[in-house]
C-alpha positions, 0 to 999 in steps of 0.5 A: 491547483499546482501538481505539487500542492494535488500531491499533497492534499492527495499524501495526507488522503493516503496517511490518513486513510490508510490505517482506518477500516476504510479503503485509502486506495478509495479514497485516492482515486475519488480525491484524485477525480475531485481534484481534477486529476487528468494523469494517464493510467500508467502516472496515476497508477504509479503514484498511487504506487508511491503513497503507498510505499510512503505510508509502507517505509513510515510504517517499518520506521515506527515501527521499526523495534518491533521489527527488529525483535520479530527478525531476531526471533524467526532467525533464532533456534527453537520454534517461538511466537517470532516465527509463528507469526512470520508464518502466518504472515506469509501464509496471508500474503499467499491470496492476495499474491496469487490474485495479483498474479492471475488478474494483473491484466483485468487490474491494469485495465481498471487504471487505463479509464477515464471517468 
């Protein structure tokens, strides 16, 4: 299978996968084995990184008004719901942030193997 047409296969995994409650970043991986994948650690990890900045950029485009009315909310004076739920974005973020800051080495290495 061409590179081209693995990527494929493997960006409509990604979209498909990723607003199911199931793992799409599973899914990769195990197509990636399926399809016979033989990129390095460091190509494979960066294109996972790439799907899912695509999914990320297709997901601000559709969603792109409500966006726009959340921005202009958390920049207006009173307290409102904008902000509230600005903040508890952040606060959500702060876990996974800080797991990915002190297990940065232990995930790098689980994308070096080989299976």
């Amino acid at each position: 299978m061409s590179d081209l047409l693995r990527s494929i296969v493997l960006g409509v995994i990604q979209g498909l996968t990723e607003f199911l409650p199931v793992s799409s970043s599973g899914h990769l991986e195990l197509a990636k084995y399926i399809l016979g994948d033989t990129s390095t650690g460091e190509q494979s990890l960066f294109f996972t990184i790439m799907v899912h900045v695509a999914t990320a950029l297709s997901t601000v485009y559709i969603f792109r008004k409500d966006i726009g009315e959340i921005l202009k909310g958390i920049f207006s004076k009173p307290w409102n719901e904008s902000k509230a739920f600005a903040l508890n974005v952040i606060i959500s973020m702060v876990p996974a942030a800080l797991v990915g800051f002190f297990a940065e080495p232990l995930i790098e290495s689980l994308f070096d193997r080989k299976i």
